[in-house]
N, C-alpha and C positions, 0 to 999 in steps of 0.2 A: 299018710294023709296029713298028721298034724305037721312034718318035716315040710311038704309042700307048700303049705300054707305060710309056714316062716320063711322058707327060702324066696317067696313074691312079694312078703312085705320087706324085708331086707333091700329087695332089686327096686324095690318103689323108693326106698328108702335113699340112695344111694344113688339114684335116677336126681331127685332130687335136691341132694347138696351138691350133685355136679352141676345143675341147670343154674343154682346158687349161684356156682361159683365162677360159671360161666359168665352169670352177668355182672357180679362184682370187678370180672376184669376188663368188661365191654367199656368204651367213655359215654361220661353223663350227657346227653343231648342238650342244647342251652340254646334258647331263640337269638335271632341274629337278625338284622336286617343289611342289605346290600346296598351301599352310598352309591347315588345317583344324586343328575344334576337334576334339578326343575326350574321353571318361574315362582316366585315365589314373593307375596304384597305382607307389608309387614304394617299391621293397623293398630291403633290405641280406641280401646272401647272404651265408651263413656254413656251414662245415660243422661238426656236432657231432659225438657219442659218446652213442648210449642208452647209459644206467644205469639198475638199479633206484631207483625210489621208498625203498624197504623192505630196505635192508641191514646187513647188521653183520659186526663183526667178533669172535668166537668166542673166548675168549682164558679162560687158566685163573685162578680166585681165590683156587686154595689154596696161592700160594706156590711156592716151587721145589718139582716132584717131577717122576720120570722117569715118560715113556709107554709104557703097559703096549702098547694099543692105540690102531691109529685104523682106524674101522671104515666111514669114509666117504672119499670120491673126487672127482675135480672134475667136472661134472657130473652128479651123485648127485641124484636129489629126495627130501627129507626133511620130517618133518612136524613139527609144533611137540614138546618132549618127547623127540622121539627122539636114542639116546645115539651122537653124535659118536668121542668119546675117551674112553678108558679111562687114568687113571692108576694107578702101582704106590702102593699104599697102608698100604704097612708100615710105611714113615716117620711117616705119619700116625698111624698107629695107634699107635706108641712114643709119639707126641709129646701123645696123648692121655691115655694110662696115667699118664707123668709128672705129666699135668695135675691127675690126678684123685688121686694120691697128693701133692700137693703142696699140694693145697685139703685133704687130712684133717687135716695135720700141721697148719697154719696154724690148723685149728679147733681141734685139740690146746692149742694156744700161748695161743688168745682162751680159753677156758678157766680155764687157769690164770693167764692175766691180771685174768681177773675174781674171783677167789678174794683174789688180793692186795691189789683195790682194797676187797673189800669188808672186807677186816682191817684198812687201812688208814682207810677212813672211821669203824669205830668208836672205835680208837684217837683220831683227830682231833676225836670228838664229845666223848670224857670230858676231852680239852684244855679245848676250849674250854669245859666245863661249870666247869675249874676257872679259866678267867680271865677269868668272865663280869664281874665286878669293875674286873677290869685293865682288859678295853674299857672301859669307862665313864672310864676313868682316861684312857686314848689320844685317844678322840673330845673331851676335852673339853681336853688336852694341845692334837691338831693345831686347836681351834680357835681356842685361846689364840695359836699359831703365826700361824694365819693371821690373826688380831687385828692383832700385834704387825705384821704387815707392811705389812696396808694401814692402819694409823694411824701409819709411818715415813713410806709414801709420800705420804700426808696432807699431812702434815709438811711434807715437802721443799716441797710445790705452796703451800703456805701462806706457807712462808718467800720462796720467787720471786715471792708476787703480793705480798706486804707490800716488796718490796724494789725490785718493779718502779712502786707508790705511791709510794713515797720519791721515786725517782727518776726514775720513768719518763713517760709520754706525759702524762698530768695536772701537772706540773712545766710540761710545755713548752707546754701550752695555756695556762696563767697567767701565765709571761713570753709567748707572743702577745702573751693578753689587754689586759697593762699594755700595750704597744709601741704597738697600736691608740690607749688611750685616751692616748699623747702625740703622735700623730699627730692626732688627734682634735683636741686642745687646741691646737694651732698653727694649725690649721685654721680652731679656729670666733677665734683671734686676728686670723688674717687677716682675715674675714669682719667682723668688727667694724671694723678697722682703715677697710677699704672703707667699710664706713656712715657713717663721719664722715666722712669725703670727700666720698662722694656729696651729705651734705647740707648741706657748706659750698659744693659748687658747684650746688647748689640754689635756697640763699641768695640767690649768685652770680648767679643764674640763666643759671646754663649747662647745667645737667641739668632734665629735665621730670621730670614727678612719678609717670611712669611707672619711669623710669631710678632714683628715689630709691627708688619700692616696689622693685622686683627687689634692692635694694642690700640693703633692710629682709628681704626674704626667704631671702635668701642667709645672712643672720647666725643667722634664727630657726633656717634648717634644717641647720644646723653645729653651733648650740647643741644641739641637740636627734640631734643624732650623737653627740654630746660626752658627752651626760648619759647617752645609749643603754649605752657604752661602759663608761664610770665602773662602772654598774649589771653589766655582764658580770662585768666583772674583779672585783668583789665577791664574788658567788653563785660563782665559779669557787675564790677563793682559801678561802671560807667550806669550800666542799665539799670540797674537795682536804683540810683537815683531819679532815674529820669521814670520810673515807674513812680517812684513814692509823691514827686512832685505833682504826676499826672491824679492821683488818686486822690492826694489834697482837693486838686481844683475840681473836681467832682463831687466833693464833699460840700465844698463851697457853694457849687453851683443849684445843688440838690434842695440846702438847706436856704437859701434866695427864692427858689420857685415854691417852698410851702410855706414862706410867711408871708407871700404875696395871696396863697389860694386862701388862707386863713383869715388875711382881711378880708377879702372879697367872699368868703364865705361868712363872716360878722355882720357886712352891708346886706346881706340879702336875706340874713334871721331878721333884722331890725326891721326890713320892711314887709312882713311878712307879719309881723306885730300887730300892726294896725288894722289886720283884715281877720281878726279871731272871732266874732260873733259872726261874722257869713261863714265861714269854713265849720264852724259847729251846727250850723242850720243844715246848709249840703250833708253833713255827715249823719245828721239826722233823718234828715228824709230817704237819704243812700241806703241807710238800715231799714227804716220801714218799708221800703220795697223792696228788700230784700226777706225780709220777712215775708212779706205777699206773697211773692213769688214761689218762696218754699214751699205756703202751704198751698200754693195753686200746685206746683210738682206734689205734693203728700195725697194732693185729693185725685189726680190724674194716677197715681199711684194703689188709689184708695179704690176707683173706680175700676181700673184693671184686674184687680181682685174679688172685686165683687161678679163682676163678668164671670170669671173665672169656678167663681162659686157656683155662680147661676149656671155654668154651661156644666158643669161635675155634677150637681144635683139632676137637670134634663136627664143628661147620659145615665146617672143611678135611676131615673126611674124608667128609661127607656129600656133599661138590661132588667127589668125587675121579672122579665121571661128569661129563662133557663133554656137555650135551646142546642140542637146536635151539628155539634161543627162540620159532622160529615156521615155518610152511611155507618150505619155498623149496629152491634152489638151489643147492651147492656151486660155488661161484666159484672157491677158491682152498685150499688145502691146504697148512701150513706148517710142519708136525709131523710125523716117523715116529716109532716103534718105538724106544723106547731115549735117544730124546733125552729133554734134560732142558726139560720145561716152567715157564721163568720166570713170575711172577708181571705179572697184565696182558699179558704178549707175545701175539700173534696167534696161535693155532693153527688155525681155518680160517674162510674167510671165505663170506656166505650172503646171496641177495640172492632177492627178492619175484619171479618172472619174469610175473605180474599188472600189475606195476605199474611203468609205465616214463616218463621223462622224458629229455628231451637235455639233455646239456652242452654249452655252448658256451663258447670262448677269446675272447673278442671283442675285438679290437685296439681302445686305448683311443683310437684319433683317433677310430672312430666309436662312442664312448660315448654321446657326446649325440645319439643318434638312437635309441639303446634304455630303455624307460621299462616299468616294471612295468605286466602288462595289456596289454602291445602284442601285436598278434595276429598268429602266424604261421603259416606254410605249413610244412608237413613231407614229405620225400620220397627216396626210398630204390629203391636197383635191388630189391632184395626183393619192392618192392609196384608195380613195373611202373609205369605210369601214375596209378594211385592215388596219392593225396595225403591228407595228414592234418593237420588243421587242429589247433592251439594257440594259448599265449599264453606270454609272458615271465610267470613265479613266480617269480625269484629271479635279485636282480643284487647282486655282494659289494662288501663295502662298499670293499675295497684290488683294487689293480692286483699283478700279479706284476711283480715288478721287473729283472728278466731277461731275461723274454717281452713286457713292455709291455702285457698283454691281463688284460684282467676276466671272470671268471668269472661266465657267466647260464646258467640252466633254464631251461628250457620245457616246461611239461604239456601232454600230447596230451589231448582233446578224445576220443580213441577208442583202444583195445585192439585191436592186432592179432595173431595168430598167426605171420606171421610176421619181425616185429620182436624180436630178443630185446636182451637186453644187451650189451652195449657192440659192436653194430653202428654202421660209418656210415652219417650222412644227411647231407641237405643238407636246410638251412634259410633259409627267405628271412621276414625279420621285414618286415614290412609299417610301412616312415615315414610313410608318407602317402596318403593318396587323394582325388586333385583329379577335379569333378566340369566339361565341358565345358571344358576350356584347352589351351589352344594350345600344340600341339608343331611343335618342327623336329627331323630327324633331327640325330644324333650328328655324323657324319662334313661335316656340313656346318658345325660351326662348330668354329672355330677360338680356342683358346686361353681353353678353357673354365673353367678354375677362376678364370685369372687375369685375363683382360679377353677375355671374348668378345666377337664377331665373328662378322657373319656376310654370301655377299652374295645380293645380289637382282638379279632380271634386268628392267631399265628402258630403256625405248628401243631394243630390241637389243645394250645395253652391261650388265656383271657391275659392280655398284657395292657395295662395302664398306660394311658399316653396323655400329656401336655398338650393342650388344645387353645385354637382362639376362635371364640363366637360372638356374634350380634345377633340381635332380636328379631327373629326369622315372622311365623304368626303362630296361630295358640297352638302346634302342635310339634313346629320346627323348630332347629335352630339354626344360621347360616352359620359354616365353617370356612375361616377367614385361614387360619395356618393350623398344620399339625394334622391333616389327613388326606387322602386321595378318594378317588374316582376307582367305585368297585369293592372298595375293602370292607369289610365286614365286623360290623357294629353288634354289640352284644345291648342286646334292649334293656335289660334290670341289672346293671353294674352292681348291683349293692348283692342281690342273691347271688352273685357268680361265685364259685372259689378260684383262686389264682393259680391254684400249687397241682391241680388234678389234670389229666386229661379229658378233653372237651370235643362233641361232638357238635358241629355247629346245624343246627333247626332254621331254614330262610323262610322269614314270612316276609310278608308284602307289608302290612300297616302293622304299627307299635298296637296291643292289645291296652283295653284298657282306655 
């Protein structure tokens, strides 16, 4: 009996290091999924901030004055027209009165300004009646003046080109000239010298009669330099006279016609002499109406401003109601009772609640994947499951520099009830949409941005492969090169071992 009993634990025994070792030789099973093609939208999620379309901010124009009232609330609904704030308007109303007493007096002033101009021009008229004479005597004075001047400077130009004759660039062209024609003549000496040469060895008969002609041509065409020459420097030295004679008599003639304008401009100071106490009367009266006159312009000037005053003060107390440019919203509220309202400062802020659009912060790495017109998704705990379709209207032109992120809109495609302002959403901009391409899941490759990787199950063995991916959506990646259609993708690369035998597990969706 007790033999029995060891011999069944024994068999138990030995049942199970076989089943052991059974399984130790079986391959490990390793999940896999099977590469298929799909459609596949590849989106950048961001979360925004509705704001209205339609808002503003409310602020007063008439300058500093205290608030009487404020007669609205933050989330108040008000209609275009309707009055906001009340300001105290006694200030205004002083500042008015002054206006308009200030604009009488100034007409008071233009008044009597014009009384004085107008004594003043007649005055100035019986002047001139009495030195209608004298003009005639002055216009023919300054034209004497201006005679005399430009027949000096005349003068002067006459005397530099008669001097520059004498001396100047014409001089140095006729010594050239001569230099040539003794160069010239040594020249055509040679040349002759040569011909009798040539034709004693001619003679000789050591030169042919070609050798004698070039000898013969060489003298004619030196002669004929020579006489060229001669002929220059002639017509040069000829002319060079008949210029300097010309330039005299211009000199002559120049300095004749300003000692004549110089008398004649003497004779008409002298009688111009005897008319000094009327020409200083005219010049007197001439200034005092002209004085008149300015300050008749200073007071037409003065009165303009005063208008101007008067018509600024009106208008500050006619805006001394605060009221709503257009339907909408009380957003914000920046003013009570007794403050003093600055000029342009906020006092309450009013937004469209019709008309609503996201903002979005959008981190500048992923800039260039948002482009005006790009269409997005809109979506909100408010609206449950519902979704609301858009597009990118507005990307700014700078980055904040603090936050690193660019500021974009998005208009919603639809109105809903309940979306108001500045609720959050989440927004997924749509980069792209590839139609039948080839995804692998996420978690199966490794070292994605930098040199992905990924492996495949071959032969029963997990082999490493060089891959090229783009940014599929949050769960894919597209495979651009380095894989096919059907092969079989190991989902947790990092658990796999490489060196074992592998039993491949096909699921449908990556776990996890």
């Amino acid at each position: 009996m007790k033999f029995g009993k060891l011999g069944v634990s024994a068999a138990v025994v030995v049942a199970a290091v076989g089943f052991a070792l059974y399984k130790r030789s079986q391959p490990a099973a390793v999940e896999v999924v099977k590469l298929k093609r799909q459609d596949i939208t590849t989106t950048l999620a961001v979360t925004g901030r509705l704001e209205a379309v339609n808002r503003t901010s409310v602020a007063s124009t008439t300058g500093s004055a205290r608030v009487q009232k404020v007669l609205v609330d933050v989330g108040d609904r008000v209609v275009a027209g309707q009055t906001l704030v009340l300001l105290d308007t006694r200030d205004l109303q002083d500042a008015a009165a002054i206006a308009k007493a200030d604009l009488a007096f100034t007409r008071a002033d233009l008044i009597r300004a014009k009384a004085q101009t107008e004594g003043s021009k007649q005055g100035s008229m019986l002047a001139q009646l009495a030195l209608r004479d004298r003009t005639v005597l002055v216009t023919e004075r300054d034209r004497l003046k201006a005679q005399v001047r430009s027949l000096s400077e005349k003068r002067r130009q006459t005397l530099a080109a008669f001097d520059r004759i004498k001396s100047g660039a014409r001089s140095e062209t006729v010594s050239a000239a001569e230099a040539q024609v003794a160069a010239d003549q040594s020249a055509a000496m040679l040349k002759e010298s040569e011909l009798k040469r040539a034709k004693r060895l001619f003679d000789e008969g050591v030169y042919s009669q070609s050798q004698l002609d070039q000898a013969q041509a060489a003298k004619d065409q030196a002669a004929a330099q020579l006489s060229a020459s001669i002929s220059q420097a002639e017509a040069l030295k000829s002319g060079r006279k008949e210029d300097i004679r010309e330039a005299e008599a211009s000199v002559k003639e120049v300095e004749a016609n300003l000692e004549g304008a110089k008398a004649n401009l003497q004779t008409a100071e002298l009688a111009l002499k005897n008319r000094t106490s009327e020409r200083q009367a005219a010049e007197s009266t001439k200034a005092q109406l002209n004085v008149n006159q300015a300050l008749e312009e200073a007071g037409r000037s003065q009165i303009e401003a005063a208008e101007a005053r008067l018509k600024q003060a009106k208008s500050r107390l006619s805006q001394s109601s605060i009221v709503a440019p257009f339907d909408g919203v009380v957003t914000a509220r920046k003013i009570e009772p007794g403050q003093v309202a600055a000029a342009g400062a906020t006092l309450i802020e009013l937004s469209s609640p019709g008309q609503l659009r996201v903002r979005l912060d959008v981190d500048e790495t992923y800039l260039g994947e948002v482009f005006l017109g790009q269409e997005a998704v809109v979506s909100a705990s408010a609206l449950g499951s519902k979704q609301i379709a858009g597009k990118v209207s507005e990307i700014s032109s700078a980055a904040d520099p603090t936050r690193g992120t660019v500021e974009v809109r998005v208009s919603l495609n639809e109105l809903n009830p309940k979306l108001v302002s500045q609720m959050t959403v989440d927004v997924n901009l749509i980069v792209a949409k590839r139609q039948n391409a080839l995804v692998v899941p996420r978690q199966s490759v490794t070292n994605a941005e930098s040199n992905p990787a990924a492996m495949v199950l071959l032969n029963g063995k997990a082999v490493e492969r060089r891959i090229k991916v783009v940014k599929g959506d949050e769960t894919h990646w597209v495979v651009l090169e380095g894989m096919d259609d059907g092969e079989l993708v190991v989902l947790n690369p990092d658990q796999t071992p490489k060196d074992k035998k592998l039993k491949a597990k096909v699921v449908e969706e990556p776990k996890g």
